[in-house]
C-alpha positions in Angstrom: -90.3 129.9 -62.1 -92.6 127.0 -61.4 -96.0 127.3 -60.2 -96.0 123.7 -58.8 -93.7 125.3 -55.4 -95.6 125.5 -52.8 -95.9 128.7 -50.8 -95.3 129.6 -47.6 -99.2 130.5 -46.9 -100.4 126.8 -47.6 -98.5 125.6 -44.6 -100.8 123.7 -41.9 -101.6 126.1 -39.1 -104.6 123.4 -37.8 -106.2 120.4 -38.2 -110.0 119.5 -37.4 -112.8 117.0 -37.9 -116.7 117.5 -37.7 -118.5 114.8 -38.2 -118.5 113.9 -41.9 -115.7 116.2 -43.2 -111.9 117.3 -42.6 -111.5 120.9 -41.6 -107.8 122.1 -42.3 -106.7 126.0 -41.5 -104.0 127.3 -43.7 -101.6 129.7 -42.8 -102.6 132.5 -45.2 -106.2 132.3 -43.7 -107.5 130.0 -46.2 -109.7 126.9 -45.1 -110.0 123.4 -46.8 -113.3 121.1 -45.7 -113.4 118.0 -47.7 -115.6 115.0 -47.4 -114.2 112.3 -44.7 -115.5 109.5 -47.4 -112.2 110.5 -49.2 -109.9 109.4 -46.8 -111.3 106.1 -46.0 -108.2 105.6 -43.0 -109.8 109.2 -41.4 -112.9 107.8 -41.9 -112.3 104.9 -39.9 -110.1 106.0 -37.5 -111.0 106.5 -34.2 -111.5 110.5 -32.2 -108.2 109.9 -30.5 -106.5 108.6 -33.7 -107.5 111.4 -35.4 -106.6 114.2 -33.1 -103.2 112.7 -33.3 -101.7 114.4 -36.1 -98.3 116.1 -36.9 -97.1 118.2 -39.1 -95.0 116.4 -42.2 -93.2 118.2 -45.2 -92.2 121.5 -43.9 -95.8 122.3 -42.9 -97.2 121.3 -46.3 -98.4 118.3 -45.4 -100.3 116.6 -42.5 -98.7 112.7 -41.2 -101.4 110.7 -38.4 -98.8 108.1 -36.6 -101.2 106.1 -35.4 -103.1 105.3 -39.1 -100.1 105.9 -41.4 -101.7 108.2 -43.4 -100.0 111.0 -45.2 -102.2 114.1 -46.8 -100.6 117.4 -48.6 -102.0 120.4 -49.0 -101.4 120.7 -52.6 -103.6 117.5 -53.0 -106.3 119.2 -50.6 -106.4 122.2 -52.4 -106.8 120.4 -56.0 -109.6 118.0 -54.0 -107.7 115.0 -54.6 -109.7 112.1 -52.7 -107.3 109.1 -51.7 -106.2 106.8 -54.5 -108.3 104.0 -55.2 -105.2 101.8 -55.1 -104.3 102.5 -51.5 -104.0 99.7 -49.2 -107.7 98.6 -47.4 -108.6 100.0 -44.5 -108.6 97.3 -41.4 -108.9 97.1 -38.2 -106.7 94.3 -36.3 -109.4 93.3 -33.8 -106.8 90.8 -32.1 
């Protein structure tokens, strides 16, 4: 058996910001808060982009439409900050 399956008590249950940190409840009661400076999209992103999340991966993972940005909760549990090699963050101000 491998530990690397997820289990059904790290599914999503909510999603939340305060103001420097991403707040996410876990189904088994469990709560993640890690720094927004991690997730330089979230951090840039506006109230109304943020609060526009859904659920991805079965409930193990969180997808915002409006940013494309994808987070799991086996990377937030292991406090895995975004890659360095992601694409920049920008704003089209068109």
């Amino acid at each position: 058996m491998s530990t690397l399956e997820p289990k059904a008590g790290e599914q999503v249950k909510d999603v939340r910001f305060s103001e420097d940190s991403l707040v996410v409840d876990l189904m088994d009661g469990r709560t993640i808060s890690v720094p927004l400076a991690w997730y330089p999209r979230l951090l840039a992103a506006t109230p109304e982009e943020r609060s526009n999340w859904k659920l991805a991966g079965a409930g193990f993972g969180i997808h915002w439409p409006d940013i494309d940005e994808d987070l799991s909760t086996d990377g937030l549990l292991r406090g895995a900050p975004a890659p360095r090699a992601s694409r920049p963050v920008s704003k089209d101000t068109s």
